[in-house]
C-alpha positions in Angstrom: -27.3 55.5 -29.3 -30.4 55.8 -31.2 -30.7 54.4 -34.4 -31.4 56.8 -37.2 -33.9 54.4 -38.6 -36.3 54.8 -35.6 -38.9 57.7 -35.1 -40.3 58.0 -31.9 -43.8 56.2 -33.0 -41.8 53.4 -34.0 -39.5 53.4 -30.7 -42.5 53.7 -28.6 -43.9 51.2 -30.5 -41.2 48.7 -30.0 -41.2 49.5 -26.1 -44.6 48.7 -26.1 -44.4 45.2 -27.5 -41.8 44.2 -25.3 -43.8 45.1 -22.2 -46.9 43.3 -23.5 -47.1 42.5 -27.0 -49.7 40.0 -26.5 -52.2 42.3 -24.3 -51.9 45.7 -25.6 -53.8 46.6 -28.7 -53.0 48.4 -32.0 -55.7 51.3 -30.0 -53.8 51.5 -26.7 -50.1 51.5 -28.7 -51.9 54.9 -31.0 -53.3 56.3 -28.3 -49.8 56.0 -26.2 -47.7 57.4 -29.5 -50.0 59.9 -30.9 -50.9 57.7 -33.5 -54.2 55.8 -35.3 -54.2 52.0 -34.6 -54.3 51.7 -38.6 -50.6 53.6 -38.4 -49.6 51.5 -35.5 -50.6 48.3 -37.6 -48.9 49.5 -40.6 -45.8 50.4 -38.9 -45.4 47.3 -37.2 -46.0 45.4 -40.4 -42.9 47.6 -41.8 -40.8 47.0 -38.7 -41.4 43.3 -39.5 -40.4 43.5 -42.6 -37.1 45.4 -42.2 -36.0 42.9 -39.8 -36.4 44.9 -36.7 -38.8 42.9 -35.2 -38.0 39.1 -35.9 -40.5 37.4 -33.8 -42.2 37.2 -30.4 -41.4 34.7 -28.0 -43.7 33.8 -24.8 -41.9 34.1 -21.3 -41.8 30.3 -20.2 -41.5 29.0 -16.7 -39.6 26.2 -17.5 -40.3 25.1 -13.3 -43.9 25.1 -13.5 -43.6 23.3 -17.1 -41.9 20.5 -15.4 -38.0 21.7 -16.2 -36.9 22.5 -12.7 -33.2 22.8 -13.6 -32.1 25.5 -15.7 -28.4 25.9 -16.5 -25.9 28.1 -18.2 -23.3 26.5 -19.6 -20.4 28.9 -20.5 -18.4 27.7 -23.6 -15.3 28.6 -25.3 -15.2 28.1 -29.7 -13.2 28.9 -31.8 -13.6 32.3 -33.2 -14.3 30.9 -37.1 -16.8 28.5 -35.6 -18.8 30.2 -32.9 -21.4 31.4 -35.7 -21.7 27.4 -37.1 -21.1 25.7 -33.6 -23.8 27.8 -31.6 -27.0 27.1 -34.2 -25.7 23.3 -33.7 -25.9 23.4 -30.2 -29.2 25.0 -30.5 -30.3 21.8 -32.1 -29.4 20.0 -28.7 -32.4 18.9 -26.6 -33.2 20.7 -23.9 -31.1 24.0 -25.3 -33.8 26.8 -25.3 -31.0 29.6 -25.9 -27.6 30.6 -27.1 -26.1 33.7 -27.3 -22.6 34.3 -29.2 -20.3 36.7 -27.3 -17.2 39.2 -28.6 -14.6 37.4 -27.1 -12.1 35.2 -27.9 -12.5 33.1 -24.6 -16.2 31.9 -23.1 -17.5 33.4 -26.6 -20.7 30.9 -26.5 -23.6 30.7 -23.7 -25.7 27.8 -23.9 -29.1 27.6 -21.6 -30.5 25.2 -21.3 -33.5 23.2 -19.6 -34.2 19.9 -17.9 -35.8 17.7 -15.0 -33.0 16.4 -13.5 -29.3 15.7 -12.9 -28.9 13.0 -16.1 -30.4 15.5 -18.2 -28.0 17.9 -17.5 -25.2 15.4 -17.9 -26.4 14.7 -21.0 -26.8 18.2 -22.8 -23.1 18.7 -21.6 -22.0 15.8 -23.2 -23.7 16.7 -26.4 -22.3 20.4 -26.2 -18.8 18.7 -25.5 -19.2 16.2 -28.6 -19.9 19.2 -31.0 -16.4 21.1 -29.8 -17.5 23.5 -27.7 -15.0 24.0 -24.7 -17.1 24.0 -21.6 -15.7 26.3 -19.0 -18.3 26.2 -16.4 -21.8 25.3 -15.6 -23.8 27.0 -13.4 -27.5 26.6 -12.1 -29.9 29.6 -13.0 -31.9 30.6 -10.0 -33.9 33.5 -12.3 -33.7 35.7 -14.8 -35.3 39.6 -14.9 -36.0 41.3 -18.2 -37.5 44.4 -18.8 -38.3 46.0 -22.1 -35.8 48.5 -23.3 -36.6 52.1 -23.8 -34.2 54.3 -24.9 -35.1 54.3 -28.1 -35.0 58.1 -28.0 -39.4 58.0 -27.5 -40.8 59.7 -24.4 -44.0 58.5 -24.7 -43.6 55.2 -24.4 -43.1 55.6 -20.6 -46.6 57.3 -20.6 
């Protein structure tokens, strides 16, 4: 499902940046879409603008920055408060994510971060004390992303 919003420089743009924004230049993103890196510039300037591309956000190995427990807490809210109740619990220390879901039941998903046991405890009594319905909590072993690319661009696998 392609949006209609997209050419294929700007798709293959956007796959770009999610595979490496921070190490591939304006050159290598022109020379990879058939563009100058003047137009690549530009057009990521307009993506930006439109709302397409609302930030970048370095990979963090919360481990190796001294978080060595990472846990998903899956929460149920009610449907007129997900939107409110998940930016509060973003506000919780140690919460580096939520994502709201489309469902009536374990609609919120809280991640969160810490060094120990306590920690934990303690986010989950902070998510509790907001209203969030904690279903379950599990421990994240790891997590795999890759950029997506079906955009409708072929030459961003190039």
């Amino acid at each position: 499902m392609p949006s209609d919003r997209l050419d294929d420089v700007d798709a293959g743009i956007l796959h770009l940046l999610q595979r490496d924004a921070r190490n591939t230049t304006t050159t290598e993103m022109g020379d990879a879409v058939g563009v100058s890196a003047s137009t690549v510039g530009n057009r990521i300037q307009q993506l930006e603008e439109d709302g397409i591309i609302d930030g970048y956000h370095p990979r963090i190995d919360y481990h190796d920055a001294g978080f060595p427990l990472r846990v998903l807490f899956v929460c149920t809210a009610p449907i007129p408060e997900r939107s409110e109740l998940s930016e509060r619990a973003l506000q919780i220390d140690g919460v580096v994510d939520v994502k709201e879901i489309m469902t009536g039941v374990e609609n919120v998903h809280v991640e969160a971060v810490a060094t120990d046991r306590d920690d934990v405890t303690v986010i989950g009594e902070d998510i509790d004390a907001l209203g969030l319905d904690i279903v379950t909590q599990k421990l994240v072993k790891n997590e795999h992303i890759q950029p997506f690319d079906h955009f409708g661009d072929d030459t961003a696998d190039e």
